[in-house]
Every structure is written in structure tokens, then in C-alpha cells.
VOMARSE-188703 format. One record per residue (C-alpha): residue number from 1; x negated, y, z. Coordinates in pm, 1 decimal. Each point is the difference from the previous one (the first is absolute). Example, Ala and Ser with C-alpha at 12.3 -4.5 7.8 and 13.67 -1.06 7.14 Angstrom:
residues 2
<rec><baba>1</baba><u>-1230.0</u><v>-450.0</v><w>780.0</w></rec>
<rec><baba>2</baba><u>-137.0</u><v>344.0</v><w>-66.0</w></rec>
end
This chain:
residues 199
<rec><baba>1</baba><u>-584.3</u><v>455.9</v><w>-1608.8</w></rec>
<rec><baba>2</baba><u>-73.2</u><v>-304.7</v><w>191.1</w></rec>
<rec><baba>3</baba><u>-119.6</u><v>-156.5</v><w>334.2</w></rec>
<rec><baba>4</baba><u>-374.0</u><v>21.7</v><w>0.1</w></rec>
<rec><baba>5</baba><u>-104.1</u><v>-313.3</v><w>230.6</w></rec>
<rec><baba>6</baba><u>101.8</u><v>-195.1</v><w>307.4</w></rec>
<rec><baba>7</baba><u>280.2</u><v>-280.1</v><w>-51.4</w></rec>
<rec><baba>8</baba><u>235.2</u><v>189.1</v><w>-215.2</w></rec>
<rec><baba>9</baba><u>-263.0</u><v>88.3</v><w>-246.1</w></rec>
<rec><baba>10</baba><u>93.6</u><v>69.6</v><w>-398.7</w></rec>
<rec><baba>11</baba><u>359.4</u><v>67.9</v><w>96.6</w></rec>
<rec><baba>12</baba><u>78.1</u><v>291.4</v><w>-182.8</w></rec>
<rec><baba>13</baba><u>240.4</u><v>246.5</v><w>147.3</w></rec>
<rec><baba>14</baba><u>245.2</u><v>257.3</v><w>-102.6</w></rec>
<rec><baba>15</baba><u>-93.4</u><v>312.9</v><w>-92.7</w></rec>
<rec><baba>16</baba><u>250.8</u><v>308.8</v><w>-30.6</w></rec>
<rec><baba>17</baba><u>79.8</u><v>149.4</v><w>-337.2</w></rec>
<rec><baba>18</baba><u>-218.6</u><v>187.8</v><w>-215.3</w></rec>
<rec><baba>19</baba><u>232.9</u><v>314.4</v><w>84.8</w></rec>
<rec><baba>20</baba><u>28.5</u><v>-15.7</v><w>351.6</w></rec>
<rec><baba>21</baba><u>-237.5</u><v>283.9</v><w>128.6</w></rec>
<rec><baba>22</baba><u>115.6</u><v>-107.4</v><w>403.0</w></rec>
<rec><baba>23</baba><u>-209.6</u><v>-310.3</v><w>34.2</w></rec>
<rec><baba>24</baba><u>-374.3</u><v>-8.7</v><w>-105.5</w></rec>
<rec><baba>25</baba><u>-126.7</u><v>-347.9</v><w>79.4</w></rec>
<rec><baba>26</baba><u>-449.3</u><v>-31.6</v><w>106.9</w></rec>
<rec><baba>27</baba><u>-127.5</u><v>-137.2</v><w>-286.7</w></rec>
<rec><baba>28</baba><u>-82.9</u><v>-328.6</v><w>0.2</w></rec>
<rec><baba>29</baba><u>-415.4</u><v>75.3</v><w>-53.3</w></rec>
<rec><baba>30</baba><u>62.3</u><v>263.6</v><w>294.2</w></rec>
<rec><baba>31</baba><u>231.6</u><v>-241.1</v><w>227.0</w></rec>
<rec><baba>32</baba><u>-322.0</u><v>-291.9</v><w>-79.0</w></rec>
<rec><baba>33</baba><u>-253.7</u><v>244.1</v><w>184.4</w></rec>
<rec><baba>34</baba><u>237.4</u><v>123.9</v><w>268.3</w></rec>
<rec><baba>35</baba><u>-18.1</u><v>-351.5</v><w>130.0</w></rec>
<rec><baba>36</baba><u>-357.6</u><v>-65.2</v><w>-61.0</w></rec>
<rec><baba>37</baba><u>-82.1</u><v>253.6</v><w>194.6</w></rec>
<rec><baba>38</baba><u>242.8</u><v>-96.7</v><w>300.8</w></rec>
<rec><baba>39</baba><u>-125.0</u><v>-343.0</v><w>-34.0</w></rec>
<rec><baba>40</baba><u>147.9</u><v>-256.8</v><w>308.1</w></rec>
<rec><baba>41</baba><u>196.5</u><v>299.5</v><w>166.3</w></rec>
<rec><baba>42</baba><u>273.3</u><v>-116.7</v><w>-246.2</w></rec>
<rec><baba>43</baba><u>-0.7</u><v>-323.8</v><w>208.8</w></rec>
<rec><baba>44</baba><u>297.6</u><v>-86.9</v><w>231.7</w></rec>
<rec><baba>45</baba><u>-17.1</u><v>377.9</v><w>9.8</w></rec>
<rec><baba>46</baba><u>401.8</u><v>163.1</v><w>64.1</w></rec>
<rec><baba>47</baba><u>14.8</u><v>230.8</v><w>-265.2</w></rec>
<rec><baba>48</baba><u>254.2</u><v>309.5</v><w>-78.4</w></rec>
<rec><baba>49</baba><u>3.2</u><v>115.7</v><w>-361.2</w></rec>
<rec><baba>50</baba><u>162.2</u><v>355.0</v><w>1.0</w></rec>
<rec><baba>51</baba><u>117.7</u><v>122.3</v><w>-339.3</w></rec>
<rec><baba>52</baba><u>-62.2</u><v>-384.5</v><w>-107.8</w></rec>
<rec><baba>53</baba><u>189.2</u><v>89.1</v><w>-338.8</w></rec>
<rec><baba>54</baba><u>-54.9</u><v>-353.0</v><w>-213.6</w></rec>
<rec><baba>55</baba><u>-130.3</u><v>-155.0</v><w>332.3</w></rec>
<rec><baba>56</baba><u>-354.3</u><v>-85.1</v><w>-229.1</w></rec>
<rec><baba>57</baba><u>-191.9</u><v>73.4</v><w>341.1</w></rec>
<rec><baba>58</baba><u>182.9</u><v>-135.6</v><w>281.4</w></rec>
<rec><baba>59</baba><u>50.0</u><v>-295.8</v><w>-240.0</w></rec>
<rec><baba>60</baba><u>-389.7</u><v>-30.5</v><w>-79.1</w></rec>
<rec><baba>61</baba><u>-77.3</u><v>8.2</v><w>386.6</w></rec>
<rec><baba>62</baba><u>229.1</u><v>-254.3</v><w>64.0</w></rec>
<rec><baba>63</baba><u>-112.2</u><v>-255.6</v><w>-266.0</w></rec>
<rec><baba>64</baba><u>-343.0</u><v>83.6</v><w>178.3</w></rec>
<rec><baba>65</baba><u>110.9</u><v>-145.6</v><w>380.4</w></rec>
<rec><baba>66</baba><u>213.6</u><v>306.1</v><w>160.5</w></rec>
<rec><baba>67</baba><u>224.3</u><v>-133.6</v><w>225.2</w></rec>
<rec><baba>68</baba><u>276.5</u><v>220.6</v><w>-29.8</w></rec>
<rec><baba>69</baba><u>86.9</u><v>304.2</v><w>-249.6</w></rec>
<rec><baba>70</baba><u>283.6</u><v>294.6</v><w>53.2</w></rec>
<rec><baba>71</baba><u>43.9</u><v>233.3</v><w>-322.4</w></rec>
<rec><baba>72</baba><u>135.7</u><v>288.0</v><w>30.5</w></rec>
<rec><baba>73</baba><u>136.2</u><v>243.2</v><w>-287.6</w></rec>
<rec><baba>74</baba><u>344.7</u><v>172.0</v><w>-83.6</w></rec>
<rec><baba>75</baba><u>68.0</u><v>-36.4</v><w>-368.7</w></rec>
<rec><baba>76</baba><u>231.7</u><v>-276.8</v><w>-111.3</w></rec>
<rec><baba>77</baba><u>-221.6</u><v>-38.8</v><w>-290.6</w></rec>
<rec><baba>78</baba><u>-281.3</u><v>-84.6</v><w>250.6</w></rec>
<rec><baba>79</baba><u>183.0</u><v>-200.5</v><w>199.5</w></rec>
<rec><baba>80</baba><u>103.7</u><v>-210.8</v><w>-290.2</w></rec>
<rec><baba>81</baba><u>-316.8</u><v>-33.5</v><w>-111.8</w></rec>
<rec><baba>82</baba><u>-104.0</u><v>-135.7</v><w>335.0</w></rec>
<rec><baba>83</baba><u>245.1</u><v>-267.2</v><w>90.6</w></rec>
<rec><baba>84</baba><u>-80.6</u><v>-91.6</v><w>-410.2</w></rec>
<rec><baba>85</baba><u>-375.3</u><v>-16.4</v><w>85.9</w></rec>
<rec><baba>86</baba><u>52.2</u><v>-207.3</v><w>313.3</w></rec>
<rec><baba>87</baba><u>230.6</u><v>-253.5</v><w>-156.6</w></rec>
<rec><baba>88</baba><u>-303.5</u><v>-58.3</v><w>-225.9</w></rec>
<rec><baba>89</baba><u>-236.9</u><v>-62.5</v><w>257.7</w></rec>
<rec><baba>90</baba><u>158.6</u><v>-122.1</v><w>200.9</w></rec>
<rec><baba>91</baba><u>132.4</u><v>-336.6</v><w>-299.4</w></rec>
<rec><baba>92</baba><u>-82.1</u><v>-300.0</v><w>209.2</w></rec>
<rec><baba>93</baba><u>-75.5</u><v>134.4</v><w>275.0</w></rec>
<rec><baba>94</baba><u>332.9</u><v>89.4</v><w>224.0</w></rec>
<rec><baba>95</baba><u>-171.7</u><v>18.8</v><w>310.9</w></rec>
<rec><baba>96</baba><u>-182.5</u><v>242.4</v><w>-57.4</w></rec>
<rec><baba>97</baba><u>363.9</u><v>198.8</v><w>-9.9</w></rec>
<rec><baba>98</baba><u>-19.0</u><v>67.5</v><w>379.1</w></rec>
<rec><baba>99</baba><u>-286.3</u><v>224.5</v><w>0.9</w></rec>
<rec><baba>100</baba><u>73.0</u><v>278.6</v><w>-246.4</w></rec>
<rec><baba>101</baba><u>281.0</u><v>261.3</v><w>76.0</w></rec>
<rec><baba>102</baba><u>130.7</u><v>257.8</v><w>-241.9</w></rec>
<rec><baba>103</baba><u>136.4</u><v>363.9</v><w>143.7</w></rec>
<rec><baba>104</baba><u>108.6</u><v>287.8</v><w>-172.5</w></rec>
<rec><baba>105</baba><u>-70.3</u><v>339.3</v><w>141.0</w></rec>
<rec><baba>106</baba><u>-74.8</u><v>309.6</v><w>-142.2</w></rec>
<rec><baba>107</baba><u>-354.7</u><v>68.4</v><w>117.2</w></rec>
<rec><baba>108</baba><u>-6.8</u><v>344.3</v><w>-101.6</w></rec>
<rec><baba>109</baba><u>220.1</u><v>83.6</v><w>291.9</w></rec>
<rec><baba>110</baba><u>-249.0</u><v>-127.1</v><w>239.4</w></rec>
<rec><baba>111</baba><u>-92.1</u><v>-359.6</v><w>209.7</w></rec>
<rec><baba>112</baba><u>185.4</u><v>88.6</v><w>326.9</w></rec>
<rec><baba>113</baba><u>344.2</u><v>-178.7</v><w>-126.0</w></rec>
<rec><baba>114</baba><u>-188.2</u><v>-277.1</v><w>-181.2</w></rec>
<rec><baba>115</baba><u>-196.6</u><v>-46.7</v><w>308.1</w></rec>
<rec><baba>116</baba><u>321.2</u><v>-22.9</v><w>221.0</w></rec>
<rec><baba>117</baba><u>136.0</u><v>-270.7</v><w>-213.6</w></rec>
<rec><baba>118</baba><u>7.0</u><v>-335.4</v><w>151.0</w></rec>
<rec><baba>119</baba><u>-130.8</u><v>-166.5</v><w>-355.7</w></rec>
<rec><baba>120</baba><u>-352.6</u><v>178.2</v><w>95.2</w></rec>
<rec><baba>121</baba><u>-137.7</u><v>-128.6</v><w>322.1</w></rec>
<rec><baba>122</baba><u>-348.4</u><v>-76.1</v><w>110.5</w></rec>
<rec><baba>123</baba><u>-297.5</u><v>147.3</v><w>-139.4</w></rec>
<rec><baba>124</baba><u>-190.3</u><v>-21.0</v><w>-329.3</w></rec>
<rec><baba>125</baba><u>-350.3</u><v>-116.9</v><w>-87.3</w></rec>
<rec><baba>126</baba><u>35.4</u><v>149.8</v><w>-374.3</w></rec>
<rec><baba>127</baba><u>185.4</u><v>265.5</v><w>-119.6</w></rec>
<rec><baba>128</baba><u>57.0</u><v>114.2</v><w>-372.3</w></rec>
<rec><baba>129</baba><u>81.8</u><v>324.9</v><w>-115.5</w></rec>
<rec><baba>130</baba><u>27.0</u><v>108.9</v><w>-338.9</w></rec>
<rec><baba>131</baba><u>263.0</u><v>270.0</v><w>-31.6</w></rec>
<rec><baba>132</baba><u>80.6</u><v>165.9</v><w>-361.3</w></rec>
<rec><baba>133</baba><u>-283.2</u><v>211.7</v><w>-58.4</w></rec>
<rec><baba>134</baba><u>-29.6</u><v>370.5</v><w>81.3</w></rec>
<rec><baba>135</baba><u>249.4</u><v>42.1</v><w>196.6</w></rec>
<rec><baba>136</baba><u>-206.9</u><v>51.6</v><w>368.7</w></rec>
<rec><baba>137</baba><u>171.0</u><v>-342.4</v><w>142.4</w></rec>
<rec><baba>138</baba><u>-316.6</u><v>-199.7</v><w>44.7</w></rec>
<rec><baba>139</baba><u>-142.0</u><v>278.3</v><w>242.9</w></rec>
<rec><baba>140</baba><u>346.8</u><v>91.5</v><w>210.1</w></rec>
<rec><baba>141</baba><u>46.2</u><v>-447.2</v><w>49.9</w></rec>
<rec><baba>142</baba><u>-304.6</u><v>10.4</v><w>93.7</w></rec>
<rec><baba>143</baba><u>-26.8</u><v>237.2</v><w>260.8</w></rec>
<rec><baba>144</baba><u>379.3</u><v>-158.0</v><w>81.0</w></rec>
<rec><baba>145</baba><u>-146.5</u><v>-363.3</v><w>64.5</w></rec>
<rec><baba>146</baba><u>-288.4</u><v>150.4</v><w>257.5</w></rec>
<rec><baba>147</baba><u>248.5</u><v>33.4</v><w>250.2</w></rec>
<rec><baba>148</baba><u>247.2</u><v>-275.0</v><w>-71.7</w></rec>
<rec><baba>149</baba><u>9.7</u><v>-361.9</v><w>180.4</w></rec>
<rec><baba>150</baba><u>-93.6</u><v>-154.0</v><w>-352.5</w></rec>
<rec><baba>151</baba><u>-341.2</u><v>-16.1</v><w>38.0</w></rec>
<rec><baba>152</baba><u>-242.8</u><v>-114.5</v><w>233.6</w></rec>
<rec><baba>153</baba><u>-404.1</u><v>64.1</v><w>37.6</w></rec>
<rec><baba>154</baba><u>-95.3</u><v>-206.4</v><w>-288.5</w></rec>
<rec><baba>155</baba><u>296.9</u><v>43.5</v><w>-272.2</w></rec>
<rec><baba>156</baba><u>-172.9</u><v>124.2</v><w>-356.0</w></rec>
<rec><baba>157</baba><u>202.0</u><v>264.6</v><w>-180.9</w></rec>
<rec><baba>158</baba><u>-38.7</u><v>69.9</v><w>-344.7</w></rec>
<rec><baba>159</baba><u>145.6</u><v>246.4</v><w>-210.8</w></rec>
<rec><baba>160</baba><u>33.3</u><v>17.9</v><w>-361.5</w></rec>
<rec><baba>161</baba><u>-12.3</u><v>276.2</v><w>-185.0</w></rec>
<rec><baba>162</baba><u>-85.5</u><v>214.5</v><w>-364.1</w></rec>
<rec><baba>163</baba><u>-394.3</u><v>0.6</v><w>4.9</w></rec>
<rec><baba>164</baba><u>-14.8</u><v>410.1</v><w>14.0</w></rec>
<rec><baba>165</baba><u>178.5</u><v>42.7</v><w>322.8</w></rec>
<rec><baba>166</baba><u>-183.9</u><v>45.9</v><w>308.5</w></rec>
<rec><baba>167</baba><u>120.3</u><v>-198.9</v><w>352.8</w></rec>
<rec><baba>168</baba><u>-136.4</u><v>77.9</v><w>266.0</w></rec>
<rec><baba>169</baba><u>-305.9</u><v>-141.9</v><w>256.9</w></rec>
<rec><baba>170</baba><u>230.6</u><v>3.2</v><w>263.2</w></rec>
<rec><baba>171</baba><u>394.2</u><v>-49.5</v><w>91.2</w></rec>
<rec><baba>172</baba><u>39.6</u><v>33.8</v><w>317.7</w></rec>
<rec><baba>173</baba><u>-175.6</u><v>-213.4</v><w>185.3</w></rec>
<rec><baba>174</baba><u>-55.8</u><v>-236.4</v><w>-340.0</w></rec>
<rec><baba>175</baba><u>-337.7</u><v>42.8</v><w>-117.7</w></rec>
<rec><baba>176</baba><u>-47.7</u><v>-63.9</v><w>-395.6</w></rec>
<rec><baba>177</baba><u>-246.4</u><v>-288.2</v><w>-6.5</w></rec>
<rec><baba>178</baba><u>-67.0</u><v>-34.8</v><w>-401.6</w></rec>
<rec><baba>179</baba><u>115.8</u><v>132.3</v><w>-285.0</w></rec>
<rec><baba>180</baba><u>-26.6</u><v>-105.8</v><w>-358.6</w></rec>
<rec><baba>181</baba><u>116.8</u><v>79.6</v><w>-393.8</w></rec>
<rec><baba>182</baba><u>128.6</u><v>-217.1</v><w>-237.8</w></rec>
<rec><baba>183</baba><u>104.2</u><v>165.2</v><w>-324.8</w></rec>
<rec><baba>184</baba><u>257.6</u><v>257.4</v><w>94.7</w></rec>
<rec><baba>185</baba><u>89.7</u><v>-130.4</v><w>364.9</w></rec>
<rec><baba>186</baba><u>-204.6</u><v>44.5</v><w>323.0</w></rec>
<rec><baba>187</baba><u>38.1</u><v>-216.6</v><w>283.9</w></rec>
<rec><baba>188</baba><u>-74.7</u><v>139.5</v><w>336.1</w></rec>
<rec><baba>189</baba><u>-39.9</u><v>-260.1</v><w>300.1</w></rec>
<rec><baba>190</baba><u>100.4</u><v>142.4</v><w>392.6</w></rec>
<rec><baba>191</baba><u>-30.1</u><v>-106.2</v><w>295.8</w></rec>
<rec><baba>192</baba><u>42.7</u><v>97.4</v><w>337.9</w></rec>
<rec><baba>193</baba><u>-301.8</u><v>-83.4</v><w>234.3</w></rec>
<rec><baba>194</baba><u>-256.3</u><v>258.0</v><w>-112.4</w></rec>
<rec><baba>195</baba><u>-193.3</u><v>67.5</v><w>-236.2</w></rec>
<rec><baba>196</baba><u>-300.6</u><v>-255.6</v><w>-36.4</w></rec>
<rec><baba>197</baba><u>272.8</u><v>-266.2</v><w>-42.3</w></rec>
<rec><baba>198</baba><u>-18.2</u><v>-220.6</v><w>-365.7</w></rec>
<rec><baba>199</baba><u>257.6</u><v>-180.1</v><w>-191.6</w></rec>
end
């Protein structure tokens, strides 16, 4: 696994053990289409990467020009894998530090505490979410984030998940804008002015 392009390009990252069943990281063929198709959003774009487990996509947006990343996951193992990730971006480049933030919280309980936390202020231009598969979490964050302060008329969501599951064409008031298939995982792209908006 590795950082596809921008100015941390090649650097290859950690990846969790071959046993671990908690993290499942985009692929790195999948992760190189994700940002074609979001293209200059990426740019000085504010990003928050929910479930980021290795960090591979908050990582690959900010090689790209984001100006500021917050990952969020729970596990230790994640977490780990993170600050490793970072550390390896981020080699000779230690002012770059100041615009990434790491939180823990368990985002199967919900956003209202998360979004109470003084760590996550302002509002996002890009948000990841790639929960482990299955499990319903892309659709209940979803419908979560249409009423939080997190977003504002323009922010793209996309969720991750298995290929075979069906999100839906509307969240709320987050309309789903695209939708595409790459080997087993789907990607699904919200967002919340209507529906003839494009990524």
C-alpha cells in the first residue's frame, strides 16, 4: 500500500496484519480512481476521514493539496497505524504537522459527542467514510451528518462499502450524486443541495 501521487508519492505505508479482520484498507487501484474522479476538490479542501483505519485516504488527499485532515476511528490498532502512516508522510516535512489531528471515538455510538468535541470545529469540504462492511454504519452516519454542523452546501460525502449492498438516493436532505464499483467495493458520492448537483 502506498501514496498514489501528490508530494508524498511512492511512500509506502503500513498496512495491518494479514489476521486482523477490523481494518480493511481501499485498495490502492480503487483509492487511484476515487481521486480521479474527485479531481481538484482534493485541493486545499478540509477533509474528515471517518473510520480512516491505516489513514491511506486522508493521507492520499493530503499529499494531493488538502489543507487540513481529522481521522477519526476507535481501535488502537488503527490509531497506531495512523500516527505510523503520518510520521511517513509527513519525513521532511514537519510543518505540515499542524494540520492533521487524530481522535478516537467510537463511531458506532453516534457523531453527537464527536461533534461536541472541541478537536472538531468548522466545517468540512470532504468527508470519508468507509466503515467495516455490512454492518448498516455507512447509511445511519450518513443520515447522522445531514443534520450536523460538519458540513456545509458543497461538502462531498462518500461512502465505502461491499459492492452488493444497496445505499440509498437520499439521506436526509443528502442527495446521492454518483455511484460507482470497483471490484468488491462501491463508492457512493452525497451531497446536500439537490439532486442535479455533480462531483
Amino acid at each position: 500500500m502506498r501514496i498514489i501521487s501528490g508530494w508524498a508519492r511512492g511512500r509506502r505505508l503500513f498496512s495491518p496484519a494479514p489476521k486482523d479482520q477490523q481494518i480493511r484498507p481501499t485498495a490502492d487501484r480503487a483509492r487511484e480512481a476515487l481521486f480521479s474522479i474527485l479531481g481538484t476538490q482534493v485541493q486545499n479542501a478540509r477533509i474528515l476521514d471517518l473510520f480512516a483505519g491505516t489513514g491511506a485516504l486522508g493521507l492520499e488527499a493530503m499529499s494531493r493539496g488538502a489543507a487540513r485532515i481529522v481521522f477519526v476511528d476507535l481501535g488502537q490498532t488503527a490509531l497506531q497505524l495512523i500516527k505510523k502512516n503520518v510520521a511517513i508522510c509527513l519525513t521532511g516535512r514537519p510543518a505540515h504537522e499542524e494540520m492533521i489531528d487524530i481522535i478516537r471515538h467510537d463511531l458506532s455510538r453516534g457523531l453527537t459527542s464527536l461533534c461536541n468535541s472541541d478537536r472538531l470545529s468548522g466545517q468540512f469540504d470532504l468527508i470519508f467514510l468507509d466503515p467495516p462492511y455490512g454492518k448498516g454504519l455507512a447509511q445511519k452516519i450518513l443520515t447522522e451528518l445531514a443534520s450536523t454542523s460538519l458540513i456545509h452546501d458543497h461538502t462531498i460525502i462518500m461512502a465505502e462499502e461491499t459492492a452488493d449492498i444497496t445505499l440509498p438516493e437520499q439521506a436526509d436532505h443528502l442527495h446521492l450524486i454518483d455511484q460507482r464499483q470497483y471490484g468488491d467495493s462501491g463508492f457512493w458520492f452525497y451531497r446536500p443541495q439537490g439532486q442535479g448537483a455533480t462531483i
